[in-house]
N, C-alpha and C positions, 0 to 999 in steps of 0.2 A: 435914620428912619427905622432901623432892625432897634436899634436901642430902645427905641419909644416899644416899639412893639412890644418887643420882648417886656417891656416893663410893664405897660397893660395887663399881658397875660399872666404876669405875676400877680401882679395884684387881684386879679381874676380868678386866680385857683385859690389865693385865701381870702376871698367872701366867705367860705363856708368858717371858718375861725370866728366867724361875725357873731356867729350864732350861737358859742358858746357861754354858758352862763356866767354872770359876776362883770367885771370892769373889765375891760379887752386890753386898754392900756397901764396894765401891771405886770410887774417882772416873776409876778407868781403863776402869773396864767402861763401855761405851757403854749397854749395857739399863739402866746404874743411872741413868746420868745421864738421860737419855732419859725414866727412868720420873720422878724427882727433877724435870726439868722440865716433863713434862706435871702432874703432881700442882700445883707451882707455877701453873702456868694455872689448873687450877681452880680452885686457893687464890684467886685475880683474880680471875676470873672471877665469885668467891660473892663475894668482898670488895667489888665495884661491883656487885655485887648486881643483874646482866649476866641470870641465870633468870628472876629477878623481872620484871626492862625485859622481856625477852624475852615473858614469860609476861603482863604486863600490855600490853605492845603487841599479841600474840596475841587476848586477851581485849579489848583495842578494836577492833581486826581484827574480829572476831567480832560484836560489838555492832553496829557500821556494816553489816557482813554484813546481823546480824535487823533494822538499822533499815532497809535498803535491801532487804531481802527484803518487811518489812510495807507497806513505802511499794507495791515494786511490785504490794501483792496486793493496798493499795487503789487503786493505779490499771486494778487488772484487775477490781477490782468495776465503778469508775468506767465502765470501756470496756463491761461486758458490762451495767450499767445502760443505758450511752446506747445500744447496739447493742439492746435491748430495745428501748426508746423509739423509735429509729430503725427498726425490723422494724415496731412498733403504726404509727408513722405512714405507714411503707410500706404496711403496711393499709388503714390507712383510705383513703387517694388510691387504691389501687387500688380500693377499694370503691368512693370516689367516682368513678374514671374508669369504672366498669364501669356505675354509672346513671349517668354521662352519656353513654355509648354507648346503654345501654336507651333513652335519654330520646331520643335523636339519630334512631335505629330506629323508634320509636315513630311518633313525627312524621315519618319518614321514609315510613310506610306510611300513615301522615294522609294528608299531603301526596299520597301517590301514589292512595289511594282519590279524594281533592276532584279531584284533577289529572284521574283515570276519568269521575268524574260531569262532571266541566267539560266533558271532551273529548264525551264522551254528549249531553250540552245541545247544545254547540255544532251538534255535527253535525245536531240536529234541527233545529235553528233552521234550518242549511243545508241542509235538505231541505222543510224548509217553506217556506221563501224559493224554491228551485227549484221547488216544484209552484206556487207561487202564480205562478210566473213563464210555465214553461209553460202553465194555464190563461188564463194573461193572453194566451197569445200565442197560443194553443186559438181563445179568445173573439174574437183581434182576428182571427185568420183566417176565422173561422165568418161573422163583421161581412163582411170583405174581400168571400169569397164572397156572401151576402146583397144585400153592396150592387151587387155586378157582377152578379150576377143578378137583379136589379130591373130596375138598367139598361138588359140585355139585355134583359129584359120589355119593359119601357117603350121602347127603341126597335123591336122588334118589333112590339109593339103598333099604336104610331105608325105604322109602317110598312103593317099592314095595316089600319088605321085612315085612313089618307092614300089606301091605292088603291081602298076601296068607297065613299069620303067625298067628296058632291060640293062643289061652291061653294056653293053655298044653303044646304046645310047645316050646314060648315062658320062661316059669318054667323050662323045661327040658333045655334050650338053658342055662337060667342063673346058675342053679344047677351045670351044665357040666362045667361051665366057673369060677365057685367059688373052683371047685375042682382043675380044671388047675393051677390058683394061687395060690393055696393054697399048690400044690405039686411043685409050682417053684418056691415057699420062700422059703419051710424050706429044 
């Protein structure tokens, strides 16, 4: 069927040779020969059967085409597979870094609540430790006082103790006072 055609169509591009002047079937006319040797080409050209190769190297042409077409559309499944898989696992890491931020936050304000009460304690502790400290020092001043004004009593005392107190009585005071002790040792 390609043969016929193709032979039609030959003979179709040289109608215009038709219409050259003088006898169309002579070896001198150039359209005859011209047409005589293209017609010869064909005649080759089908005789090695040159459509065919043609037509059958096309038609492998073509096949490597669909087999290299299918191959690439399963490596575009392959890629839009592993880009899935790759997206899910970007997922999930992202979920997992987002509780480990919750987690980090959490204990963050743990941490920062214990660290409030720690500091809270603490400071009481050091307010308690300071008033124990100034009552200590209240108490030893109250003492300081106390005992320096005893003292001043007591030599006061002595003093006007010493200028209405005679010798005699004096004797008698020590006498009365040696006895005391000496009935509260043994």
């Amino acid at each position: 069927m390609r043969n016929i055609l193709a032979l039609v169509l030959t003979a179709g591009f040289a109608s215009p040779a038709l219409a050259a002047s003088g006898p169309f079937f002579s070896l001198k006319n150039t359209d005859f020969v011209v047409t005589i040797a293209f017609l010869v080409f064909i005649a080759v050209l089908f005789y090695f059967k040159v459509p065919s190769m043609i037509g059958g190297a096309l038609d492998k042409r073509s096949e490597g085409i669909k087999s290299d077409l299918e191959e690439a559309r399963k490596l575009r499944e392959e890629a839009q597979a592993l880009l899935a898989s790759y997206e899910r696992k970007q997922k999930e890491v992202q979920g997992q870094a987002n509780a480990i931020v919750a987690a980090a936050k959490d204990e963050a304000m743990r941490a920062a609540e214990q660290a409030k009460v720690d500091l809270e304690a603490s400071i009481a502790r050091r307010l308690a430790a300071a008033q124990d400290q100034i009552a200590s020092a209240e108490a030893a001043a109250i003492r300081d006082v106390r005992d320096r004004a005893i003292a001043v009593a007591v030599a006061a005392a002595g003093d006007v103790i010493a200028k209405q107190m005679t010798a005699a009585e004096a004797n008698k005071l020590i006498e009365a006072s040696i006895a005391d002790v000496g009935a509260k040792l043994h």
